[in-house]
N, C-alpha and C positions, 0 to 999 in steps of 0.2 A: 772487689767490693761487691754486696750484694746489689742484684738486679733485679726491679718489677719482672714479675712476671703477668697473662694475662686478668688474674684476680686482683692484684695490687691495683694495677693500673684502673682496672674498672674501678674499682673501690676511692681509687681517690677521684679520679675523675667525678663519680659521682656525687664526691664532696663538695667540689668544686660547683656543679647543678644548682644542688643543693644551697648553696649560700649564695651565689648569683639571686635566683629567686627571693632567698633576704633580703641581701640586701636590697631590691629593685623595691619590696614592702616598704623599707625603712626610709629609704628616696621619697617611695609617695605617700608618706606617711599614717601608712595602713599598719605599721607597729612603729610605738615609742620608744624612746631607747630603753626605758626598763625593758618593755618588751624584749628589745632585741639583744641587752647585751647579753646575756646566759647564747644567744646563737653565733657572736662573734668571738666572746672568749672561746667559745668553741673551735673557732677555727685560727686562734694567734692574734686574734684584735684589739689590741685596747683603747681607750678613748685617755691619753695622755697630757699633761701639763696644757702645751699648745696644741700640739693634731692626734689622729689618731698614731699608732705604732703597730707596725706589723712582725708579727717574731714566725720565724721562718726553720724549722727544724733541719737539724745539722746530724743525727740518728750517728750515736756512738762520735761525734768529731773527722766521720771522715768522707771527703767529696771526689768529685772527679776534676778536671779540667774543661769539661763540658757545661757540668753544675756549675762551678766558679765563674765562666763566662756568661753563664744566665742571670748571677746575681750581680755583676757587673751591669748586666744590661737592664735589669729591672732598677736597680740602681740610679743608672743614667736618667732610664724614661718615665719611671714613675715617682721619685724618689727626689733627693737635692744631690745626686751623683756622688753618696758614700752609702756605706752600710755599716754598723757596727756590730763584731763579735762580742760575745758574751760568754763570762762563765761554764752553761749548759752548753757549751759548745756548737749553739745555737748561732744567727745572725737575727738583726734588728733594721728595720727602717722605719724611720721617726715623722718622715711627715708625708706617707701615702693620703691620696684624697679617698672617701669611702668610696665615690664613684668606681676606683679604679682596681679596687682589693680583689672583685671574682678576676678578672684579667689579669694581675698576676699570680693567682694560683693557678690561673688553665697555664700559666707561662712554666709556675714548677713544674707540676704536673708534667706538662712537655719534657720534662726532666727528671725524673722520678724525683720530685722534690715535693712537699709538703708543707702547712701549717698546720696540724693535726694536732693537738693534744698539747698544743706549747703554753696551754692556760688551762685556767681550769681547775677542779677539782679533781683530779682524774691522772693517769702514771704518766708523768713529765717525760720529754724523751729522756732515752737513758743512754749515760754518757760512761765513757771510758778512756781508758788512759792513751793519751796521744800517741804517745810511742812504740804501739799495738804490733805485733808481728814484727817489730825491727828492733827492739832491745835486746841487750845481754843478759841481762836478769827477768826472762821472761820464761814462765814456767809454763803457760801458755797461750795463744793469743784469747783474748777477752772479747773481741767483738761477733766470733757467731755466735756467743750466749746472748750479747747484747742485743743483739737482730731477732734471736727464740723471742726472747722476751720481750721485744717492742712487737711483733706478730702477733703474741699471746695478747698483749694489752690493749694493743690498738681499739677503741671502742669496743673495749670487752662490756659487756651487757651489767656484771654487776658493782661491775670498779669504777663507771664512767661518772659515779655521783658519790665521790667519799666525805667524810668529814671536812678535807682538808686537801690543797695537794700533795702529792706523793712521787717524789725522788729517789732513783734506784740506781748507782755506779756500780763499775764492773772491773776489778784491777787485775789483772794476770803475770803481775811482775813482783818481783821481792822487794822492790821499794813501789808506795803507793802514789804515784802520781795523779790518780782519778778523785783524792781526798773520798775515799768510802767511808770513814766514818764520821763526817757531817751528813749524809745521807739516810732518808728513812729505813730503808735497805742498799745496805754496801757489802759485797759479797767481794771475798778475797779467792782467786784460783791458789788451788794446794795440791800435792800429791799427798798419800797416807802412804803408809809404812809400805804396803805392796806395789808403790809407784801410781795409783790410779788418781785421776783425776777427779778433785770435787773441791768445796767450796768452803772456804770461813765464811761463816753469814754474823753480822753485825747490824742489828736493829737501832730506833732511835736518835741518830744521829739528828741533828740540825741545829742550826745557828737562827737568825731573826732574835725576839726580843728574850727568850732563852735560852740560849745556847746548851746544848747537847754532844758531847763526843758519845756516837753510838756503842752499844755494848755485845759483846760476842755473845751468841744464841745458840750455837752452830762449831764445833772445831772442824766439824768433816761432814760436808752432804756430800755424798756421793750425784754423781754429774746427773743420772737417770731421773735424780728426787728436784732439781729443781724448780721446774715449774710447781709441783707439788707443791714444795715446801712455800715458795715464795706465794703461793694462792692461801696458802693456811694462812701467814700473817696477817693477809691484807683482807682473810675474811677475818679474822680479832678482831683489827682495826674500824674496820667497816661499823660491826655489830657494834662494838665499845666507844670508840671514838666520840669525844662531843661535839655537839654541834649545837649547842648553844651559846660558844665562846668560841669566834674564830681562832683567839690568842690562844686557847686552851686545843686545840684541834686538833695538832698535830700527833704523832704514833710517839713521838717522844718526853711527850707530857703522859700519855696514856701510863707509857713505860716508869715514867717519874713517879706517878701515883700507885701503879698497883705492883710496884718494886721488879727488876729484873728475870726472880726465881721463879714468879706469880705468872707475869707473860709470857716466862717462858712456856711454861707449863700449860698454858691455854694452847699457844702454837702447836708444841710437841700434839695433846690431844687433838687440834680439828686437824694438824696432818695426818696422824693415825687411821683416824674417821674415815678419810678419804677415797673415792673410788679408783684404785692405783692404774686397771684399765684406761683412766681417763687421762691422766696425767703424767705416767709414767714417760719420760724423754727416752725415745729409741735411740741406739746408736746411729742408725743409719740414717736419721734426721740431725744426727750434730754433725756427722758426715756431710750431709749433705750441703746445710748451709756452711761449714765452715770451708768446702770446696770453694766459695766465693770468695774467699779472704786469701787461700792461696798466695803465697810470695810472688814476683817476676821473674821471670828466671832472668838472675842479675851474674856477668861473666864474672868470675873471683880473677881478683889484682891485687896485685903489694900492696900491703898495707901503707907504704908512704910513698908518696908522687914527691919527684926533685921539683915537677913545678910550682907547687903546693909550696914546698920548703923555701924556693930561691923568693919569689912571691912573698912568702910572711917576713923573709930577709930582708929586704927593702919597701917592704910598706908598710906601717907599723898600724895602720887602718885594718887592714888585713889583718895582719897578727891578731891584735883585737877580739876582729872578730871571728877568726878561727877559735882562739881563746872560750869565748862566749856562748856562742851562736852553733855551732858547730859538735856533735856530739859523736862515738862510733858507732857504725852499723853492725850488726850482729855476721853480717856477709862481710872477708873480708874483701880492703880495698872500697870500701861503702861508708856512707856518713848520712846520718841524719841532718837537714837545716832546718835553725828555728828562724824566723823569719818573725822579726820582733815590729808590733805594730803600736811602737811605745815609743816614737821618736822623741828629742826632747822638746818639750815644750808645747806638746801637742796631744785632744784626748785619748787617752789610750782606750784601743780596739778599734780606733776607726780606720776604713780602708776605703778609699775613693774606688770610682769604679774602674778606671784609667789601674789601679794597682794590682784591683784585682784580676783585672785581664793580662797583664803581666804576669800576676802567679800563675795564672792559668797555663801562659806558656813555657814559659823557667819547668812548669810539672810534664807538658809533654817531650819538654826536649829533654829533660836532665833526672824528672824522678818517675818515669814509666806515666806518668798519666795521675799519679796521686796525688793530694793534698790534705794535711790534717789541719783540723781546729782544737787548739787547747785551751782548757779551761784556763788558764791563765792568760786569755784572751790574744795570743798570736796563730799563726801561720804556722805548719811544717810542710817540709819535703822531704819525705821519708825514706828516698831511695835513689841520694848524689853519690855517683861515683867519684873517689876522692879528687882525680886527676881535674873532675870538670869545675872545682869548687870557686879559681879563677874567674872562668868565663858567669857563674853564677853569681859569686858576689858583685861584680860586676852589674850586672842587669839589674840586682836589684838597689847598688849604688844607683842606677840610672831613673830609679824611679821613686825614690827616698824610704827605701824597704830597706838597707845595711847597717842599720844601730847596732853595734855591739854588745848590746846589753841584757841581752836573754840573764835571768836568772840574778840580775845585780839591782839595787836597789831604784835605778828607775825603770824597772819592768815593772812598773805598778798597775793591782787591779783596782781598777776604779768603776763604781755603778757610774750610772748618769747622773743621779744627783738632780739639784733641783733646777739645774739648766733643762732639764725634759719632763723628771716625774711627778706627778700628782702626789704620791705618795712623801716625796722629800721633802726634809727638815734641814737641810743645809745644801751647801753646793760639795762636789765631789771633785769635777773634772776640773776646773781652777786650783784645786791643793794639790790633786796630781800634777799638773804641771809647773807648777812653783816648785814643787821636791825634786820632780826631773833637774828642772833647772840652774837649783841649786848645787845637786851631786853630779850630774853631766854623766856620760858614758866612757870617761877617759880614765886617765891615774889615780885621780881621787874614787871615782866608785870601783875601779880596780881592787884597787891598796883597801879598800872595807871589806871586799867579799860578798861571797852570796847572803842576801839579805831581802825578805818578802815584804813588801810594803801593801796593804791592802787596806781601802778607801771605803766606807757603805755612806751613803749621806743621810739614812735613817734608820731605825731601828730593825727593821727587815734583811738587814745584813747580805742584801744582794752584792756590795763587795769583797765578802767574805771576810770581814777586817773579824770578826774573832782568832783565825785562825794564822793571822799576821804575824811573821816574829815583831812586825811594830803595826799594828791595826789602829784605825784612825775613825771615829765614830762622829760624823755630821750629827750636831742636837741644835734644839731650837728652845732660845731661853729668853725671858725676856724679851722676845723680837730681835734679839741677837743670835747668829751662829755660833754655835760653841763646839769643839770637839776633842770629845775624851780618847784618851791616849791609853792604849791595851799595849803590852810586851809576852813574848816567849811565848805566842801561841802558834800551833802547826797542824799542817791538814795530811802531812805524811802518817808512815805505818806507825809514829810513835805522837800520833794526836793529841794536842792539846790545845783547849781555849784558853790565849792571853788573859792576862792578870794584868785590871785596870790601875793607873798608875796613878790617879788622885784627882782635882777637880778638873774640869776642862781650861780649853785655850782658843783663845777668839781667832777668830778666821786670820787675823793680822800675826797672828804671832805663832799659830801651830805647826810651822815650817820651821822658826826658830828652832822650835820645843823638841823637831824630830831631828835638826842638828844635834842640838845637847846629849840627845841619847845616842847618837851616832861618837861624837866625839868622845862621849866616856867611855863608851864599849872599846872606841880605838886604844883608849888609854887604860881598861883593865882586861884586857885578853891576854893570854898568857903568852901566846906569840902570836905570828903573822898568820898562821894556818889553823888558828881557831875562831870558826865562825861566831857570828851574833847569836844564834842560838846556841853553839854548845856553849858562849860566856855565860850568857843569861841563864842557861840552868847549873851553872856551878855556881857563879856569886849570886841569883836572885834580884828580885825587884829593887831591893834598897838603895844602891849603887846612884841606880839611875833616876830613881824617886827626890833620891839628896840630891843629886844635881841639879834636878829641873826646880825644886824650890830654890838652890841657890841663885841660878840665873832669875828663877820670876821675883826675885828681891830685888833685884839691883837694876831691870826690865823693863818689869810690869806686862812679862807672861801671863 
């Protein structure tokens, strides 16, 4: 992974200065909080529901073991002794005191860690696909672009004030796990015909109260033109973009209105324009950083351990979660683990500090010192040798990290919801837990398959529920909770925003509602090995529209 060197280090460090002396202002209230918050969104701070919330950069999803014990321990001491992941592959802690926020950034810091640019108007960190440098469908690794371009952006002088936030993923594999086209820029890794490297680039993208699947701009940037090209979009956007409607702000409203051909066209010309001395990406600089991403040298072994096998033979706990949890490593005799932070009946993302010190060491003993964060709000270990899989699930049976259910319908993403955010119009993390609870991690959510349940408690779709094959939207009606029910939408290479399925369903009953869709899918899929997605794009919405009206007759869905 990459490492501070002595500029970084200065640079944040002096961040950190820097907002000490804010804050110490705001303490003695030498600035208001208008005054102040344009200086604490700047550094990950928000002033939330009940305390403030500190969002904590997590740069492309991937940490050490060193990092993981820091946010354990900021956790413990500053914190209520959890932290929650997120989406951006970021962490959350929800009730830091203001007094205490410069002191734990000098603590990241200590760490080469960061609250940088987690807010704001300004290029969001940029995430990418968890299973970076250890997939098989990986054409090649995504995170030293990801690193260029968080370098490039880091308080870049004319980005730091856009329209709007702006979010940028990085996929390097043939199926897209990083979801790039909800994003304002999501760039796909390609070879072209002569084998070289460069990029699908896809503008546009995003979900909140209009959702967008972004649009190809780009079949092939060659790798030198990136920065480039990506500086040409984001000066359109700059100069175009409105800012007299945050709801209108976005680059994919820009894109909505002056049609696809039209933006493109602008891009194409400010690239052109461009002083190529400035921008051009050397080889010896993707050399360079990508030397940090570098593999472990991991010793090659059989591909299958008998202890592994006798193991899932009498424990059917294991099996499970071999099953589930468990994916191949590109090295043979290697495995990826997902470490699923979805237990049932509990919020999902959250990880006490006590677990995360745990992963911290499961990653030194067992995956070279690594740890990923995924967008889909779990854990990985990206580099278990198969034979040790045993003594791992194990540990993390031992500290309630072994849910079987990476990828099945209680892996649910859920925002916060109106248990923490200002912003919310229903609760989130209570529906998640009711649907866990209902489909369990066993034979029943086995016997359904891979299945995305995603949660937002308001229109901002920070749980990604457009992209849901069943997306669950928190509204607020009448003083009542209500939440509309989305199907067949997908944030993989073959993108799409679910298709709303009819009036909403009261907090009491939207658990029903997500049974009924579950049960009829079970009873029109053609066999056992056809997911909820491929039913729902072969029979469509009706199926399951007719059902939920006939249950809310007979109900009172």
């Amino acid at each position: 992974m990459y490492h501070y060197d002595d500029f970084d280090q200065a640079f944040v460090d002096a961040r950190v200065a820097q907002f000490r002396d804010q804050v110490d202002r705001r303490l003695a209230g030498d600035l208001t909080e208008e005054q102040f918050r344009p200086h604490r969104l700047m550094n990950g701070l928000y002033l939330q529901l009940h305390a403030y919330m500190l969002r904590v950069a997590i740069p492309y999803g991937t940490l050490d073991a060193r990092q993981m014990r820091k946010l354990a321990e900021i956790a413990r001491v500053y914190d209520r002794g959890y932290g929650h992941f997120t989406t951006r592959q970021n962490i959350q802690y929800n009730w830091p005191a203001l007094k205490d926020t410069p002191d734990i950034l000098a603590e990241l810091a200590s760490v080469e860690m960061h609250a940088i640019q987690t807010s704001g108007n300004c290029i969001r960190n940029v995430t990418a696909d968890h299973f970076a440098g250890v997939a098989h469908d990986e054409i090649a690794d995504p995170r030293p672009y990801a690193e260029i371009l968080r370098q490039w952006s880091s308080l870049h002088p004319e980005f730091s004030f856009l329209p709007r936030k702006f979010k940028i993923a990085v996929n390097g594999a043939t199926h897209d796990r990083a979801v790039i086209q909800a994003h304002d820029i999501g760039l796909q890794v390609v070879r072209n015909e002569g084998g070289e490297i460069g990029f699908a680039v896809y503008v546009g993208g995003g979900l909140g109260r209009t959702p967008f699947v972004g649009r190809k701009v780009r079949a092939f940037l060659p790798e030198r033109d990136l920065l480039g090209y990506v500086e040409a979009i984001l000066r359109v956007y700059n100069l175009e973009g409105r800012r007299d409607n945050k709801y209108k702000a976005r680059i994919k409203i820009l894109m909505h209105e002056k049609t696809l051909e039209t933006l493109k066209g602008e891009i194409e010309a400010e690239f052109e324009a461009r002083d190529r001395a400035l921008l051009d990406l050397p080889p010896e600089e993707v050399a360079r950083v990508a030397a940090f991403f570098a593999p472990p040298a991991l010793e090659l072994k059989k591909p299958v351990s008998d202890r592994v096998e006798r193991r899932r033979d009498k424990d059917a706990r294991f099996a499970s979660f071999l099953a589930a949890n468990v994916t191949p490593h590109k090295a043979p005799g290697h495995v990826v683990v997902t470490v699923s932070l979805k237990p049932i009946g509990a919020p999902p993302g959250d990880c006490s500090a006590d677990q995360m010190d745990a992963v911290a060491d499961l990653a030194e003993d067992y995956s070279h010192g690594e740890i990923r964060v995924s967008h889909e709000q779990n854990l990985i270990l990206p580099h278990v040798a198969l034979g040790d899989l045993p003594a791992v699930y194990d540990r993390l049976a031992s500290v309630g990290l072994a849910t079987p259910n990476a990828g099945q319908i209680s892996d649910i993403i859920a925002c916060p919801g109106l248990d923490y955010c200002a912003l919310a119009t229903a609760r989130s993390i209570p529906v998640a837990e009711r649907i866990a609870q209902k489909f369990g991690d066993g034979a029943k959510a086995r016997a359904i398959g891979p299945l995305k349940v995603k949660i937002s408690g308001c229109i901002n779709a920070c749980g990604h529920h457009h992209v849901g094959h069943i997306g669950i939207l928190g509204l607020e009606r009448a003083g009542e909770e209500t939440y509309q029910i989305t199907l067949g939408g997908s944030g993989d290479e073959n993108a799409a925003i679910g298709q709303i399925v009819g009036p909403g369903f009261s907090y009491e009953n939207v658990v029903e509602a997500v049974e009924t869709i579950v049960e009829t899918y079970m009873g029109l899929r053609a066999d056992a090995s056809e997911t909820f997605l491929d039913a729902f794009r072969r029979v469509g919405l009706a199926p399951f529209k007719e059902a939920l009206y006939e249950r809310s007759a007979g109900s009172d869905i």
